[in-house]
C-alpha positions as CSV (number, residue, x, y, z in Angstrom):
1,X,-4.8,21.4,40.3
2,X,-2.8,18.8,41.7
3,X,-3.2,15.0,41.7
4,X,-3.1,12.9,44.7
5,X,-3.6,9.0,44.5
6,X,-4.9,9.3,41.0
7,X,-7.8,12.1,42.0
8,X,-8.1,15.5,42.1
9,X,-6.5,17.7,45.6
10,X,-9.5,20.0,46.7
11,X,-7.4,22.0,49.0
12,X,-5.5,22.9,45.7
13,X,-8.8,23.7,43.9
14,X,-9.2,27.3,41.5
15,X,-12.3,28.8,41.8
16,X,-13.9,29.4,39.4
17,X,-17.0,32.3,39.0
18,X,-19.1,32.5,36.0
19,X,-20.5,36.2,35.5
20,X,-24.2,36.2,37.2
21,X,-27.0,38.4,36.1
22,X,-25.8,41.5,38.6
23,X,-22.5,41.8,36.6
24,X,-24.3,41.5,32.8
25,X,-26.3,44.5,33.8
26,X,-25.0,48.4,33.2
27,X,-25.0,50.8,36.0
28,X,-23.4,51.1,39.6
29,X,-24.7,48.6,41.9
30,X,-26.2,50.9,44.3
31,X,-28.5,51.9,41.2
32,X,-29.6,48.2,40.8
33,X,-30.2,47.5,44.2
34,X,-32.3,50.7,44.5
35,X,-34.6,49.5,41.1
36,X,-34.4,46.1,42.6
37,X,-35.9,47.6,46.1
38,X,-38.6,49.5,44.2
39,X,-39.7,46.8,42.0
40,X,-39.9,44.8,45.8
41,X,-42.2,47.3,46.9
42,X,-44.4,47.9,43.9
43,X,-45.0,44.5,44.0
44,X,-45.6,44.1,47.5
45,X,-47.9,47.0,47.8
46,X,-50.0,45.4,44.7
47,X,-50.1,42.2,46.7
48,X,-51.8,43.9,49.9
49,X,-54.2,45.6,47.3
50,X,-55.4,42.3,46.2
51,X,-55.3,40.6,49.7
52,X,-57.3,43.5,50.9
53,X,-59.9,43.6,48.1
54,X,-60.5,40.0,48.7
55,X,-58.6,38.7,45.6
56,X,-56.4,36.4,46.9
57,X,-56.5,35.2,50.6
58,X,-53.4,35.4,53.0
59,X,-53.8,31.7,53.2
60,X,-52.8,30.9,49.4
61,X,-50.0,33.9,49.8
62,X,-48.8,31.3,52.8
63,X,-48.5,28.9,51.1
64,X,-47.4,29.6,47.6
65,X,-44.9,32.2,48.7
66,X,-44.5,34.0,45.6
67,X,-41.6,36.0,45.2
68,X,-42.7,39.8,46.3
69,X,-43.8,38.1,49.9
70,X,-40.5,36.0,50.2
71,X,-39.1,38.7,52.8
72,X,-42.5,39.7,53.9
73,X,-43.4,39.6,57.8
74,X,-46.3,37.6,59.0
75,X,-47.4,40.3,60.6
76,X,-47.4,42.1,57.7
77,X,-48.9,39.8,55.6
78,X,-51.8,39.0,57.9
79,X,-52.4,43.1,58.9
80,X,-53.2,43.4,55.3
81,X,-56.1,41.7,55.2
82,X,-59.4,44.1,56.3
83,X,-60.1,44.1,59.6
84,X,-57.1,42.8,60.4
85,X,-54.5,45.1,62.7
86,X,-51.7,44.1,65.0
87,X,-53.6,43.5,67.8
88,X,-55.7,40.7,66.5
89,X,-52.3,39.3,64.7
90,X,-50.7,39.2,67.7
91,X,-53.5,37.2,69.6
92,X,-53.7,34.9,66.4
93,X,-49.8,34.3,66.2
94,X,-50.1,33.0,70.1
95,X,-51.5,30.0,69.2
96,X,-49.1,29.3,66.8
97,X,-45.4,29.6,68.1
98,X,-43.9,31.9,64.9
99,X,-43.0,34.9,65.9
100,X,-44.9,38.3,64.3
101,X,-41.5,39.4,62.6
102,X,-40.9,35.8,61.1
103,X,-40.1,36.5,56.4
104,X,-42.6,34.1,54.9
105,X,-39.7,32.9,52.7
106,X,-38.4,31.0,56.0
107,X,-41.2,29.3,56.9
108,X,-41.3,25.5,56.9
109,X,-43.9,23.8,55.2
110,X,-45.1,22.4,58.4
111,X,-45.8,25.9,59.3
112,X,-47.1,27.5,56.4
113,X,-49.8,24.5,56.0
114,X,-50.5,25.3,60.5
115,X,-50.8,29.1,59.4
116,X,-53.4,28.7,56.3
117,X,-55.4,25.8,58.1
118,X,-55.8,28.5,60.9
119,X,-56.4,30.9,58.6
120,X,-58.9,29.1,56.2
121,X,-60.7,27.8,59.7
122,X,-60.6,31.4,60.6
123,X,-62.7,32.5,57.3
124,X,-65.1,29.7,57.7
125,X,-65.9,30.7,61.1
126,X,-66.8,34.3,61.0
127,X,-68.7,33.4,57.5
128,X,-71.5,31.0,59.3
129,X,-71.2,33.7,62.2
130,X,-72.2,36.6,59.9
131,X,-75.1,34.6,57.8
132,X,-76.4,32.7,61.0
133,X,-76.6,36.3,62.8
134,X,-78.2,37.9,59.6
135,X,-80.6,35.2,59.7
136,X,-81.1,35.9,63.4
137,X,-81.6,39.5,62.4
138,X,-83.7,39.0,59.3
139,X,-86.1,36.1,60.6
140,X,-88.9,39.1,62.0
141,X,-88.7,40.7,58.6
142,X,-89.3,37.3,56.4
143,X,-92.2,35.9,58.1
144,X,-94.8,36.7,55.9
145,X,-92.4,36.5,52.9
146,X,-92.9,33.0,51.1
């Protein structure tokens, strides 16, 4: 590298690479990308299992954006939750302006908080719906029960 003025030229610069993880590891590269994809999908499919079953809401996937939903859609996220397909997606995603195909891992915080308070007020909602209508529904049966 060459001196100018008593510093360092950075248009004479070497680069420099250190070996990353991809090089340390054995096998052709089209071999590690295709365990790397599977490992993606496992993952992914695992998180829709537990979004489904109520484990973990789409909300907290939002906005801790753990590492299997990084490239995740929105819409794909949000479809797998029950009762959830792309029609109602769609028709929650207009009030918000990110579009359907949108990766989580690019979402600003600004709109991952917008998406899980929608969300969350979302939940709440249909919860007092349901009890208040199975009240509604169970008020003639618990009259005489006291």
């Amino acid at each position: 590298m060459r001196e100018v003025g008593g510093r360092e030229d950075p248009m004479h610069a070497e680069a420099r690479t250190s070996p990353g993880p991809q090089r340390l590891q054995s096998g052709p590269q089209h071999l590690q990308a295709l365990k790397r994809a599977n490992a993606v999908r496992l993952a992914r499919a695992e998180l829709k299992r537990r979004i489904a079953d109520g484990g973990v809401s789409a909300a907290e996937v939002i906005l801790s954006s753990p590492w299997e939903a990084e490239s995740m859609t929105v819409s794909d996220l949000l479809t797998s939750q029950r009762r959830w397909g792309s029609t109602r997606c769609r028709k929650f995603l207009q009030d918000v302006p990110i579009p359907e195909n949108k990766p989580i891992g690019t979402l600003t915080e600004r709109q991952r908080r917008a998406l899980a308070q929608l969300l969350g007020d979302g939940e709440r909602s249909c919860r007092t719906d349901v009890s208040a209508d199975r009240a509604d529904a169970l008020a003639p049966v618990l009259i005489g029960v006291g």
